[in-house]
N, CA, C and O atoms as a Maestro MAE file, in Angstrom:
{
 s_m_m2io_version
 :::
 2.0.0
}

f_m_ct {
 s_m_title
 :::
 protein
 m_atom[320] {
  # First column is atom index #
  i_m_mmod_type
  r_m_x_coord
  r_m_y_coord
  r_m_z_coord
  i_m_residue_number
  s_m_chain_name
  s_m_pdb_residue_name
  s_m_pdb_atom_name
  i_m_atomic_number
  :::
  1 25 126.058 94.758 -66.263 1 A "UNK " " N  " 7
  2 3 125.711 95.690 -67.318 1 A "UNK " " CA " 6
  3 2 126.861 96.655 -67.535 1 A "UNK " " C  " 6
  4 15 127.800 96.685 -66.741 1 A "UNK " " O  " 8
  5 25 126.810 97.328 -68.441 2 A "UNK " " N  " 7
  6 3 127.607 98.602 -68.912 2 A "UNK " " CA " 6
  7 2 127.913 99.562 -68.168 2 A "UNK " " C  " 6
  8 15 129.061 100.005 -68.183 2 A "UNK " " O  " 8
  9 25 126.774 100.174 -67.222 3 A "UNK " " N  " 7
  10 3 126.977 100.833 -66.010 3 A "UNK " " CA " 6
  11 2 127.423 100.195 -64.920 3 A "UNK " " C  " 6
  12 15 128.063 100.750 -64.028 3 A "UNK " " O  " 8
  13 25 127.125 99.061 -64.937 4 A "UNK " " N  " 7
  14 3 127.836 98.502 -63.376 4 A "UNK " " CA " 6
  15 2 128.926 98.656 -63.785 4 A "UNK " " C  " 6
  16 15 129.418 99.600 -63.166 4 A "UNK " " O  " 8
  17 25 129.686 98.217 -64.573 5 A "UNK " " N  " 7
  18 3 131.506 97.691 -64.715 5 A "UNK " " CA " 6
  19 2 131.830 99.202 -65.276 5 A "UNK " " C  " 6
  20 15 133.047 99.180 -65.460 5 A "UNK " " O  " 8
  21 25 131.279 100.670 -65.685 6 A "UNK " " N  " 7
  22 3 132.338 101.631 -65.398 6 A "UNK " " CA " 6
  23 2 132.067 102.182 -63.906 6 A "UNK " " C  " 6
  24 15 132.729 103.169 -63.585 6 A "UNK " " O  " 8
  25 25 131.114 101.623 -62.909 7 A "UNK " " N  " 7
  26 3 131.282 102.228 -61.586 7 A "UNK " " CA " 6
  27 2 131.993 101.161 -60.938 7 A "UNK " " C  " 6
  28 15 132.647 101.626 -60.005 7 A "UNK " " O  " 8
  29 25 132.140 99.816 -61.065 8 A "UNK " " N  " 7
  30 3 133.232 99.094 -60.565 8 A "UNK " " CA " 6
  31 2 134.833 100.044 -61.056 8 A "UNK " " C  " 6
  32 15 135.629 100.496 -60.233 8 A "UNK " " O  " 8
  33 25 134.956 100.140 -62.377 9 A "UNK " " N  " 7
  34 3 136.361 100.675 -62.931 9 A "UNK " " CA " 6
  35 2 136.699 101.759 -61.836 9 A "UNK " " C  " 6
  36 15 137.841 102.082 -61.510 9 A "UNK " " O  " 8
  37 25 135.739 102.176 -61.414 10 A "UNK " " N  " 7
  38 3 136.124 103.886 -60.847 10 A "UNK " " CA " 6
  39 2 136.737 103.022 -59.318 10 A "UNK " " C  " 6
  40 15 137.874 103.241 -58.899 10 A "UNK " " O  " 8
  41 25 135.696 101.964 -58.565 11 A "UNK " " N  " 7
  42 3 135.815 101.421 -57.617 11 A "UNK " " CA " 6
  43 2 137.180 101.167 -57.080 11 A "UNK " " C  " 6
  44 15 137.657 101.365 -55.963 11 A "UNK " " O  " 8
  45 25 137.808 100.549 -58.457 12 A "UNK " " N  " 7
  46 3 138.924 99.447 -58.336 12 A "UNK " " CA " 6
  47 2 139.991 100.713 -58.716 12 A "UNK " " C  " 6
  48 15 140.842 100.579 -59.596 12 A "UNK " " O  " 8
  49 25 139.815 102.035 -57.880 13 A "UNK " " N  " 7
  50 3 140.872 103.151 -57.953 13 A "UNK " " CA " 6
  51 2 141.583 102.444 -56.637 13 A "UNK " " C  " 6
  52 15 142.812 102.375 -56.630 13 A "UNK " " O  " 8
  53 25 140.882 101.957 -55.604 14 A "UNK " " N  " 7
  54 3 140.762 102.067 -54.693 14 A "UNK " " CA " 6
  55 2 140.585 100.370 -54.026 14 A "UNK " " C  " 6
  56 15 140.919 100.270 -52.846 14 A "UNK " " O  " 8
  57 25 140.143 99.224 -54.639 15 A "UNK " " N  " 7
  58 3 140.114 97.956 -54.136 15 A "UNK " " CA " 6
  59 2 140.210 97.414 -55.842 15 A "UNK " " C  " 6
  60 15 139.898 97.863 -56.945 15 A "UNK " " O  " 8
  61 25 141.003 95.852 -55.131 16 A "UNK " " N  " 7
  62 3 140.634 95.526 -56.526 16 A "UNK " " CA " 6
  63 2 139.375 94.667 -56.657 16 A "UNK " " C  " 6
  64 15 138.813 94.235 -55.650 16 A "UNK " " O  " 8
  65 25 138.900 94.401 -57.974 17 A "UNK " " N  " 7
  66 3 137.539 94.115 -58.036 17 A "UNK " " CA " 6
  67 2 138.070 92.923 -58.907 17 A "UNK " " C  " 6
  68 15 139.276 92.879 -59.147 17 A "UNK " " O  " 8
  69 25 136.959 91.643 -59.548 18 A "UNK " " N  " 7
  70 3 137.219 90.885 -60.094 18 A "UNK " " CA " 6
  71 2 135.816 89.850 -60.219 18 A "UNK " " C  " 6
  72 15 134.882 89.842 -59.417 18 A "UNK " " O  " 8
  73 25 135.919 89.189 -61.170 19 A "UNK " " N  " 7
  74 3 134.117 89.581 -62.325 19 A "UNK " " CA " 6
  75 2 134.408 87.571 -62.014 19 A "UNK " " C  " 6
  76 15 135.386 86.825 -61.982 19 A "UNK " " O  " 8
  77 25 133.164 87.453 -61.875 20 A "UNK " " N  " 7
  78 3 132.898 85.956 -61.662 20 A "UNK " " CA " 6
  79 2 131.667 85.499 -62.441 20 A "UNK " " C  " 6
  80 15 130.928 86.482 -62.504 20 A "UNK " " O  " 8
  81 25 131.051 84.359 -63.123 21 A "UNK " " N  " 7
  82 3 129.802 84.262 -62.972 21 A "UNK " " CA " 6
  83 2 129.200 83.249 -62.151 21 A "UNK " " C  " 6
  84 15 128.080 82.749 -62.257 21 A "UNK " " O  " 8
  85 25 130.239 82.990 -61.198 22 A "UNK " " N  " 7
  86 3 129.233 82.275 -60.066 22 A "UNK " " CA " 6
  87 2 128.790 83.195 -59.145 22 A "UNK " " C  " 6
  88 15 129.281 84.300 -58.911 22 A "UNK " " O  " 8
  89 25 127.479 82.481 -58.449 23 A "UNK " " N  " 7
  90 3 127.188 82.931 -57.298 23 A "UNK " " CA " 6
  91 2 127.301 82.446 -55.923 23 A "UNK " " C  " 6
  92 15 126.978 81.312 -55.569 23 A "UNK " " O  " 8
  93 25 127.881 83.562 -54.997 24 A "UNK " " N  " 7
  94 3 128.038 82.747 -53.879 24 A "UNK " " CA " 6
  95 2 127.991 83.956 -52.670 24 A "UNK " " C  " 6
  96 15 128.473 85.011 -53.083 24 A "UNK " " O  " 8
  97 25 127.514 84.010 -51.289 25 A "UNK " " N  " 7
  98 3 127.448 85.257 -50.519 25 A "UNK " " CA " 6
  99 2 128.543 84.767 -49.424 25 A "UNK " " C  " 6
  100 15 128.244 84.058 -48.464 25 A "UNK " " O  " 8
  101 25 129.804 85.226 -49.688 26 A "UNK " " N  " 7
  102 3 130.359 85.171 -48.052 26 A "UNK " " CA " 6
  103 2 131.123 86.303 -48.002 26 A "UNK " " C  " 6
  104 15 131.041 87.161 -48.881 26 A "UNK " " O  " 8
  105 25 132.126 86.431 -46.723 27 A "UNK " " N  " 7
  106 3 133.094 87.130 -46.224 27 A "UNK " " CA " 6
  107 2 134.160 86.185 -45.444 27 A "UNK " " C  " 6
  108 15 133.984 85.330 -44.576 27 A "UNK " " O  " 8
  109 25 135.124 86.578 -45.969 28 A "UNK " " N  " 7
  110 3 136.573 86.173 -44.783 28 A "UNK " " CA " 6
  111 2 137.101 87.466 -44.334 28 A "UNK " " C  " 6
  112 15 137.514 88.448 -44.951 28 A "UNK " " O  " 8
  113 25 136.920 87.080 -42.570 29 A "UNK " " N  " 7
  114 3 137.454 88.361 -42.155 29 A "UNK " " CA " 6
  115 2 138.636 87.793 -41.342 29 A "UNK " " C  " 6
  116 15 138.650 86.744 -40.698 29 A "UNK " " O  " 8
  117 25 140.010 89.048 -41.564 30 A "UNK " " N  " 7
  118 3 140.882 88.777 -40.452 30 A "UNK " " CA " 6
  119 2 141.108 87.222 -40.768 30 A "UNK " " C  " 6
  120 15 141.147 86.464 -39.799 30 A "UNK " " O  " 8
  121 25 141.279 86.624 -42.237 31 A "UNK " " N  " 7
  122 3 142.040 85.421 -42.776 31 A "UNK " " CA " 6
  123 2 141.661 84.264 -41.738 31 A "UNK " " C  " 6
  124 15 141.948 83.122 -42.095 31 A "UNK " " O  " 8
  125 25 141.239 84.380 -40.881 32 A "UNK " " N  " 7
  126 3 139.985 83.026 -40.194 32 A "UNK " " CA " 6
  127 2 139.079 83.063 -39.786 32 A "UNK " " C  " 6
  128 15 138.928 82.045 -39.111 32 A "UNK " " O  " 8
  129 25 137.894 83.930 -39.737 33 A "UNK " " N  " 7
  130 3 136.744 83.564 -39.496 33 A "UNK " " CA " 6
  131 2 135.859 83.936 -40.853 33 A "UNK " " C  " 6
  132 15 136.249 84.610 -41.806 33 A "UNK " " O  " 8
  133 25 134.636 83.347 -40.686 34 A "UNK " " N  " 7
  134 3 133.766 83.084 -42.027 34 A "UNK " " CA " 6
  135 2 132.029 83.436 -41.850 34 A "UNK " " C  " 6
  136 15 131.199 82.916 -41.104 34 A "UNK " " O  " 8
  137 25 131.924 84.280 -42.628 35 A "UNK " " N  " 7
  138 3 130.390 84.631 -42.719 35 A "UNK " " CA " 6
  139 2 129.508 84.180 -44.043 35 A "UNK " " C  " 6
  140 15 129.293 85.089 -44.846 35 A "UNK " " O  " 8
  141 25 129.217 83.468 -44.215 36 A "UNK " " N  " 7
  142 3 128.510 82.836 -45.339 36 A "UNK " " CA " 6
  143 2 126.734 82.722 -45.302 36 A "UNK " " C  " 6
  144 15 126.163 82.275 -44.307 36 A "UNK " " O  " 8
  145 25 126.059 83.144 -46.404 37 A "UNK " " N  " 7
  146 3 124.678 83.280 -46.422 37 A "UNK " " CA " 6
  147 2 124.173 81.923 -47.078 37 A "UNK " " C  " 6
  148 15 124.726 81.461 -48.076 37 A "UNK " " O  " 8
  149 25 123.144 81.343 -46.491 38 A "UNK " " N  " 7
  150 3 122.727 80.128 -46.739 38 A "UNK " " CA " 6
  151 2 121.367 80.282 -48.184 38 A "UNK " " C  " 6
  152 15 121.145 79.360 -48.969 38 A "UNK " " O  " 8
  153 25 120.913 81.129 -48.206 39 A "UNK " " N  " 7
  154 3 119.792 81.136 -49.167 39 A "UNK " " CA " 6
  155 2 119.919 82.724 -50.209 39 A "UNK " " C  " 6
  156 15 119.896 83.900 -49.848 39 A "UNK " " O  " 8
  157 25 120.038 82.181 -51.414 40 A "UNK " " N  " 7
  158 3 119.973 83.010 -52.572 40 A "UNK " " CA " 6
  159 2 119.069 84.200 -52.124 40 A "UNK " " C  " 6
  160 15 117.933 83.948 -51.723 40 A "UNK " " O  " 8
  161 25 119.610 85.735 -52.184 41 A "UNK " " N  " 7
  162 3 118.961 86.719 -51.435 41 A "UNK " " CA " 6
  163 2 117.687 87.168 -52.732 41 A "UNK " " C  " 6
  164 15 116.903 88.102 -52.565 41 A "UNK " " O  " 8
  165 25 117.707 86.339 -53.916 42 A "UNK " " N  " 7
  166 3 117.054 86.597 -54.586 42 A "UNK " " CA " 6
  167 2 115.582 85.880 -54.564 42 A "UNK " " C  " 6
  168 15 114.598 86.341 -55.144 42 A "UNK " " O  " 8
  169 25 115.604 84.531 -53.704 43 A "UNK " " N  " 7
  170 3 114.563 84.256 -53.559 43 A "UNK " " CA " 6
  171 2 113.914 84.070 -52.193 43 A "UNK " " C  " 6
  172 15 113.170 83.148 -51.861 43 A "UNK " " O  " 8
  173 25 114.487 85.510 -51.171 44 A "UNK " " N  " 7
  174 3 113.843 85.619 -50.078 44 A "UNK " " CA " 6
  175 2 114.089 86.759 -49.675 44 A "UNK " " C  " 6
  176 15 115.158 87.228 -50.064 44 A "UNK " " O  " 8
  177 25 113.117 87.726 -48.654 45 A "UNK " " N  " 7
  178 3 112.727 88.665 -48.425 45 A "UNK " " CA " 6
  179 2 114.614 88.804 -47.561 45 A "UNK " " C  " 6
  180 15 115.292 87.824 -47.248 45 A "UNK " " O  " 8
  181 25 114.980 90.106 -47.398 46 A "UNK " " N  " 7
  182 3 115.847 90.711 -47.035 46 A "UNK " " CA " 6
  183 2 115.942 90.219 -45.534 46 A "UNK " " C  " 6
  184 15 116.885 89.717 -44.923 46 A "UNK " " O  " 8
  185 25 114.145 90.653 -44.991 47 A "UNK " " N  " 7
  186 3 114.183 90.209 -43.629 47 A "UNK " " CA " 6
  187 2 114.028 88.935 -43.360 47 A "UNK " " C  " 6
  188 15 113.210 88.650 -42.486 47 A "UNK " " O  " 8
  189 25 114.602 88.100 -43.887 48 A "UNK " " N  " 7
  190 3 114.101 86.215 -43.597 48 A "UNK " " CA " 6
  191 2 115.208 85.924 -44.251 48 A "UNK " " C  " 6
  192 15 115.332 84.735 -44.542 48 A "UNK " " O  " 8
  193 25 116.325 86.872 -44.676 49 A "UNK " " N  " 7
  194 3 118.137 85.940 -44.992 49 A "UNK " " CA " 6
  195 2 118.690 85.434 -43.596 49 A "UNK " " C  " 6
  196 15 118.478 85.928 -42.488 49 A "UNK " " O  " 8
  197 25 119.413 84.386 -43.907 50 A "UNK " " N  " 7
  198 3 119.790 83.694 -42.930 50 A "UNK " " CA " 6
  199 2 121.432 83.474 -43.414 50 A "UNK " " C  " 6
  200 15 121.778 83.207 -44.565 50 A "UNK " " O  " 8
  201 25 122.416 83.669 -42.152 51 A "UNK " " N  " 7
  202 3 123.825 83.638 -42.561 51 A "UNK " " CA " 6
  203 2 124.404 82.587 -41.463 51 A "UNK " " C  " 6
  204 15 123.652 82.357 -40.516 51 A "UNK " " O  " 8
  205 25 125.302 82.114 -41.482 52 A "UNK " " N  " 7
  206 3 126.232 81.597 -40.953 52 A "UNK " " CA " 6
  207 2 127.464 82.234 -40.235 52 A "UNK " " C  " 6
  208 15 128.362 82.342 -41.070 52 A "UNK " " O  " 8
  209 25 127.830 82.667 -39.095 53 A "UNK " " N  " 7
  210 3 129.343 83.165 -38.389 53 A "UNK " " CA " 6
  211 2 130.030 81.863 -38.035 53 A "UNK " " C  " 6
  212 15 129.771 81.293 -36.976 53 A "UNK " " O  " 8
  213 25 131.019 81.320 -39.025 54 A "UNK " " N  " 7
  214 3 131.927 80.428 -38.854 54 A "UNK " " CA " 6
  215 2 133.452 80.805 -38.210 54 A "UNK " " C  " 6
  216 15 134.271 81.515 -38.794 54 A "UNK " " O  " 8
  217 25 133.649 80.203 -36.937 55 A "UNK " " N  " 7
  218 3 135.262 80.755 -36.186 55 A "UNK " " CA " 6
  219 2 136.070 79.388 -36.275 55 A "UNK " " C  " 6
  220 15 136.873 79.379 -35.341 55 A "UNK " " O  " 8
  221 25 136.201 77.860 -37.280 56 A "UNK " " N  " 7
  222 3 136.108 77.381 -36.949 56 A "UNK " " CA " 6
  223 2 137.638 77.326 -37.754 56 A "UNK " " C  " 6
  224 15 137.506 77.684 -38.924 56 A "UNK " " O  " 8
  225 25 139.328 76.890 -37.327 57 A "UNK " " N  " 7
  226 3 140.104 77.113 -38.143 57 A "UNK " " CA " 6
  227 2 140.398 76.349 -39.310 57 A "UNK " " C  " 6
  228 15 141.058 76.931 -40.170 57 A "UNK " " O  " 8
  229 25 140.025 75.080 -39.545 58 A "UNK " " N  " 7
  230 3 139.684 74.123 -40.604 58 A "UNK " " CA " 6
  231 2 139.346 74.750 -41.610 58 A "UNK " " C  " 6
  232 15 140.004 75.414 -42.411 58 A "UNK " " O  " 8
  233 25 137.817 74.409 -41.509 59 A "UNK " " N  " 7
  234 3 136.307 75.103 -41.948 59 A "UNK " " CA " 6
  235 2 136.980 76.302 -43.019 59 A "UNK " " C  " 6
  236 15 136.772 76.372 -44.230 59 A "UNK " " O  " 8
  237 25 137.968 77.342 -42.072 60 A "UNK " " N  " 7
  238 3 137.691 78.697 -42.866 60 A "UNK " " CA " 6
  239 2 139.170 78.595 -43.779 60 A "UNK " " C  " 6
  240 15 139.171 78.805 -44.992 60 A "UNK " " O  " 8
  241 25 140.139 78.320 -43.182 61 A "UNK " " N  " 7
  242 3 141.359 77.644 -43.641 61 A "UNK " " CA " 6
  243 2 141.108 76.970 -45.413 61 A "UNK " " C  " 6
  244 15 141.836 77.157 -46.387 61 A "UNK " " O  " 8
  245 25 140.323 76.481 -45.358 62 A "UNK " " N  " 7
  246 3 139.715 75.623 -46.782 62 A "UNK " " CA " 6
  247 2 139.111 76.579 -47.142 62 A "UNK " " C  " 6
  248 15 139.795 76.973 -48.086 62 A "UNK " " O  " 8
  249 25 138.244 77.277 -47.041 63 A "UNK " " N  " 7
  250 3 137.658 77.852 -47.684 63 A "UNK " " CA " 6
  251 2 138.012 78.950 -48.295 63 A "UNK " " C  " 6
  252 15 137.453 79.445 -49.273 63 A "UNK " " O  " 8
  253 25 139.137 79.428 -47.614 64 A "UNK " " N  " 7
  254 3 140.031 80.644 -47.562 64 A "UNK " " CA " 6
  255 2 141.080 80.181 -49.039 64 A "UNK " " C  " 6
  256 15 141.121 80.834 -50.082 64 A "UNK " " O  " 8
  257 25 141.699 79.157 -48.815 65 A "UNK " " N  " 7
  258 3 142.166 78.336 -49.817 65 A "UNK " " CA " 6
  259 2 141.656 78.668 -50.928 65 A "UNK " " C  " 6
  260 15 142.079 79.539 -51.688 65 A "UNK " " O  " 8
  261 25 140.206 77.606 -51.144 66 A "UNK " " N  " 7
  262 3 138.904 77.464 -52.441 66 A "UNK " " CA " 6
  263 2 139.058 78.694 -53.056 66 A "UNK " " C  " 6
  264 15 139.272 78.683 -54.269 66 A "UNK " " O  " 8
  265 25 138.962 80.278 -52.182 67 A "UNK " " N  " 7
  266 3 138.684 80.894 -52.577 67 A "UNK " " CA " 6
  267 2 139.760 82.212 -53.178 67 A "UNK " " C  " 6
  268 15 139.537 83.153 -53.939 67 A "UNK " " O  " 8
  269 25 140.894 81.803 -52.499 68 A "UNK " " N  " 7
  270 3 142.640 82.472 -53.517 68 A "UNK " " CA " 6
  271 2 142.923 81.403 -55.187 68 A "UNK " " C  " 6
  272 15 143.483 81.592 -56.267 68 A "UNK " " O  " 8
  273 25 142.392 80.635 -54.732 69 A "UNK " " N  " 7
  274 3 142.734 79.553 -55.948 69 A "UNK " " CA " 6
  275 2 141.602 79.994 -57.121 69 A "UNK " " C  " 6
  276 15 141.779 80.020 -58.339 69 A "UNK " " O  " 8
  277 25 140.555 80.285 -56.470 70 A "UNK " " N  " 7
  278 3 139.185 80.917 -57.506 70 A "UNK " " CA " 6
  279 2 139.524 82.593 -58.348 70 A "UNK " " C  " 6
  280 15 139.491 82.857 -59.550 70 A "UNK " " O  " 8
  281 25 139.894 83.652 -56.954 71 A "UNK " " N  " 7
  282 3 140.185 84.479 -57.386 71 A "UNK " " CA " 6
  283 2 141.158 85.216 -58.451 71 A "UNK " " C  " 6
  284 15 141.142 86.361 -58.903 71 A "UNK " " O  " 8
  285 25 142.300 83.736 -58.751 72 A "UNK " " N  " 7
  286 3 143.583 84.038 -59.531 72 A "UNK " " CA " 6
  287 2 142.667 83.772 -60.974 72 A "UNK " " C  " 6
  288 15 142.886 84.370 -62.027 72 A "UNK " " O  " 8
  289 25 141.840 82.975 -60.819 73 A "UNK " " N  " 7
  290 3 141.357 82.406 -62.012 73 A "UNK " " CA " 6
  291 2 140.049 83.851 -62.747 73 A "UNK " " C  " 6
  292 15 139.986 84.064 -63.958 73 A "UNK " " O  " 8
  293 25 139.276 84.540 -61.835 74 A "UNK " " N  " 7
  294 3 138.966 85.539 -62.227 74 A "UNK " " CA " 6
  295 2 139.213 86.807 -63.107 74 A "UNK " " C  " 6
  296 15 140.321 87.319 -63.268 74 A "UNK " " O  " 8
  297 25 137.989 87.271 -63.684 75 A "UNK " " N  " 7
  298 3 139.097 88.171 -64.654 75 A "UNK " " CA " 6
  299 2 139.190 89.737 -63.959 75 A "UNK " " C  " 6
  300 15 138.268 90.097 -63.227 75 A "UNK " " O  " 8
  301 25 140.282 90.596 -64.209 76 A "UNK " " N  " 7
  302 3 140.349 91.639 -63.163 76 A "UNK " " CA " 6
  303 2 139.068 92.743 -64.557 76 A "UNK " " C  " 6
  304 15 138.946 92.593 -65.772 76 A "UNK " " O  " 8
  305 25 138.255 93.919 -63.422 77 A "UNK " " N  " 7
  306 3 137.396 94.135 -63.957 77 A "UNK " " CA " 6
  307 2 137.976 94.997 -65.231 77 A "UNK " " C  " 6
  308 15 137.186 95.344 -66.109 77 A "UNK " " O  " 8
  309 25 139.478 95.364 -65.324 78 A "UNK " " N  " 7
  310 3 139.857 96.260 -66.295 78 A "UNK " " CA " 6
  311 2 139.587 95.855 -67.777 78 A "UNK " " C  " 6
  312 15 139.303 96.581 -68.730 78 A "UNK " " O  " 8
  313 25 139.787 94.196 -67.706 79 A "UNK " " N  " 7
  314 3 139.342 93.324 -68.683 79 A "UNK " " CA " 6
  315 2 137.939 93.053 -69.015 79 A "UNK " " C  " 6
  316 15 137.653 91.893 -69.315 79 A "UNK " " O  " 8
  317 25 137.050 93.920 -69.005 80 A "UNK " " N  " 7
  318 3 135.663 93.507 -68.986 80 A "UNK " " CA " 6
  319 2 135.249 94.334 -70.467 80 A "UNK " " C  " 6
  320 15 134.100 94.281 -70.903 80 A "UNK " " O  " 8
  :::
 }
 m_bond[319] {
  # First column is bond index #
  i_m_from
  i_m_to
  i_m_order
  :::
  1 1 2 1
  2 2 3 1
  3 3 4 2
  4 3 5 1
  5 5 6 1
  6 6 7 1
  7 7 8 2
  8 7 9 1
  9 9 10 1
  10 10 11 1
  11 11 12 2
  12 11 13 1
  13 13 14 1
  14 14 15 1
  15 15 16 2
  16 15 17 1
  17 17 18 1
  18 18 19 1
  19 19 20 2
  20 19 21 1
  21 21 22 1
  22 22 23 1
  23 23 24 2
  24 23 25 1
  25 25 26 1
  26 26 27 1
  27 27 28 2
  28 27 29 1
  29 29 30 1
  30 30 31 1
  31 31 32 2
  32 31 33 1
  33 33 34 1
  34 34 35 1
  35 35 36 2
  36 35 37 1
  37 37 38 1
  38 38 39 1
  39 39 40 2
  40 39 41 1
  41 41 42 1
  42 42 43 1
  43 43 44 2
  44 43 45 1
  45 45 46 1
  46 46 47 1
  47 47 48 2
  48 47 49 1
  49 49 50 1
  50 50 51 1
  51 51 52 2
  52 51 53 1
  53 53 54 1
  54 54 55 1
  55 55 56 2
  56 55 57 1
  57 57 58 1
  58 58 59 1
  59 59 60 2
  60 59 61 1
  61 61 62 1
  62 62 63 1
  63 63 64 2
  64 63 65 1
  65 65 66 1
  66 66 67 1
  67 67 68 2
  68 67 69 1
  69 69 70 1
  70 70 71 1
  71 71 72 2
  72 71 73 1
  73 73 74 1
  74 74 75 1
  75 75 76 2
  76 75 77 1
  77 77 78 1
  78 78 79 1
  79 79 80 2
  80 79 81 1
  81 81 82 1
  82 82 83 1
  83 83 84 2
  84 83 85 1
  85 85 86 1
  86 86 87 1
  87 87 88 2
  88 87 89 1
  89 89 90 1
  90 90 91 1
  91 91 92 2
  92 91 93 1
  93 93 94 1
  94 94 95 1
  95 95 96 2
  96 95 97 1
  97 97 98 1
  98 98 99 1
  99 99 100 2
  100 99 101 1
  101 101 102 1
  102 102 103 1
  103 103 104 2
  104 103 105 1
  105 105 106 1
  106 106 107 1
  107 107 108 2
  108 107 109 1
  109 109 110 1
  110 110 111 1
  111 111 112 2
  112 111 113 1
  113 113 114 1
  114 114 115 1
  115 115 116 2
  116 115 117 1
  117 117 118 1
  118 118 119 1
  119 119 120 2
  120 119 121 1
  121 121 122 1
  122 122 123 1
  123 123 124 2
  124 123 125 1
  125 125 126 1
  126 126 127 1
  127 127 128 2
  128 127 129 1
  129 129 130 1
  130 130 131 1
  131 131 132 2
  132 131 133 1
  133 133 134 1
  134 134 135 1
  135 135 136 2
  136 135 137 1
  137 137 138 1
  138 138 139 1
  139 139 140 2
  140 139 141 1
  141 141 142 1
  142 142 143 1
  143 143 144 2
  144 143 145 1
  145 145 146 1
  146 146 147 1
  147 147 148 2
  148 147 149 1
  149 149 150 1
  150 150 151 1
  151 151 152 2
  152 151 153 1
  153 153 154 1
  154 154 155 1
  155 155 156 2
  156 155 157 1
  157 157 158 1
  158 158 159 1
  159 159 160 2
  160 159 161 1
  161 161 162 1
  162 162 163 1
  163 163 164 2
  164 163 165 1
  165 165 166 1
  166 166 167 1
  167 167 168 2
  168 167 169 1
  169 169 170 1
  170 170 171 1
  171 171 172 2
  172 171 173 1
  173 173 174 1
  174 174 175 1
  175 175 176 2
  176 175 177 1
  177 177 178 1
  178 178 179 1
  179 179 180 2
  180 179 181 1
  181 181 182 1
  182 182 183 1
  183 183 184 2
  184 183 185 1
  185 185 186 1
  186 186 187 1
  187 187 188 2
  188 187 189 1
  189 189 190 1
  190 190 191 1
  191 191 192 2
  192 191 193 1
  193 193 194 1
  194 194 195 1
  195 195 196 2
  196 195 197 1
  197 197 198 1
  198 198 199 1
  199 199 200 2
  200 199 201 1
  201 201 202 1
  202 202 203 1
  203 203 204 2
  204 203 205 1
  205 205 206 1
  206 206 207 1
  207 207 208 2
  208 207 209 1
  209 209 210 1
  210 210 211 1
  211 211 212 2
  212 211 213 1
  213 213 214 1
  214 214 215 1
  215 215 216 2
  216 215 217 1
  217 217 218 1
  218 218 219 1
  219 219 220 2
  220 219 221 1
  221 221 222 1
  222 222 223 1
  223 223 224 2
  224 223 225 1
  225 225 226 1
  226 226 227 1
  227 227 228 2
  228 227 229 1
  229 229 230 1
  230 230 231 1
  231 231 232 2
  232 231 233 1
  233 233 234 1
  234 234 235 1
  235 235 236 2
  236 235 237 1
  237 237 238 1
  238 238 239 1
  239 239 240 2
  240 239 241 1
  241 241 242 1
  242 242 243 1
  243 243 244 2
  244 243 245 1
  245 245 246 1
  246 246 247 1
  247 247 248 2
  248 247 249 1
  249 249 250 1
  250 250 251 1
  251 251 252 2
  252 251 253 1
  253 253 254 1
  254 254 255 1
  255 255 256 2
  256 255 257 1
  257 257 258 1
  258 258 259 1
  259 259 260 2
  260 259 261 1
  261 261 262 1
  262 262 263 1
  263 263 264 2
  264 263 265 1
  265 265 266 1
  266 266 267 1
  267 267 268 2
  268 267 269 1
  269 269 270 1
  270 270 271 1
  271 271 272 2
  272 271 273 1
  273 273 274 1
  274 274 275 1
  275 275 276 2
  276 275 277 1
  277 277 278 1
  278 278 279 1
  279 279 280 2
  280 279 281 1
  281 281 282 1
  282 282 283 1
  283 283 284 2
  284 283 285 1
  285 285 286 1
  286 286 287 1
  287 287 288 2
  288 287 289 1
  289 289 290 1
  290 290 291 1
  291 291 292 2
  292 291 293 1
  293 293 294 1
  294 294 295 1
  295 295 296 2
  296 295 297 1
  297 297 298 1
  298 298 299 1
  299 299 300 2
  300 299 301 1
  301 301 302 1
  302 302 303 1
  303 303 304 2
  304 303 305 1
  305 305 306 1
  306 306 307 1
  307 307 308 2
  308 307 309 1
  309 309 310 1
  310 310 311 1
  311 311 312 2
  312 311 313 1
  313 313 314 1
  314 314 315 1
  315 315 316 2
  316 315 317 1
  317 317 318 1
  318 318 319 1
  319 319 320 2
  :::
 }
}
């Protein structure tokens, strides 16, 4: 909405931000390990999400990849 993307603008003083319309829940931390959520938090209670802690260097290596190759393709939120 209109309000989300001028409190992202203010955000991205400070990180950059970047507008997708897929959905997907993870984290790469420290460029190899991987936290990824298995079920849409929209169709289950907060307390019954279930995630994944991946240490595996393959696994996150690729995914880490998937996901610099995705982000170039994103639009930065200044463009919104």
């Amino acid at each position: 909405t209109k309000d989300i993307v001028k409190h992202l603008k203010e955000l991205s003083k400070i990180a950059e931000i970047r507008h997708t319309d897929y959905k997907s829940r993870f984290c790469i931390a420290d460029d190899d390990k991987v936290l990824f959520m298995l079920i849409d938090d929209k169709d289950v209670h907060e307390g019954y999400d279930v995630g994944v802690w991946a240490d595996t260097k393959l696994f996150n290596a690729t995914l880490k990849a998937l996901f610099e190759t995705s982000w170039e393709k994103m639009k930065p939120i200044s463009k919104l």
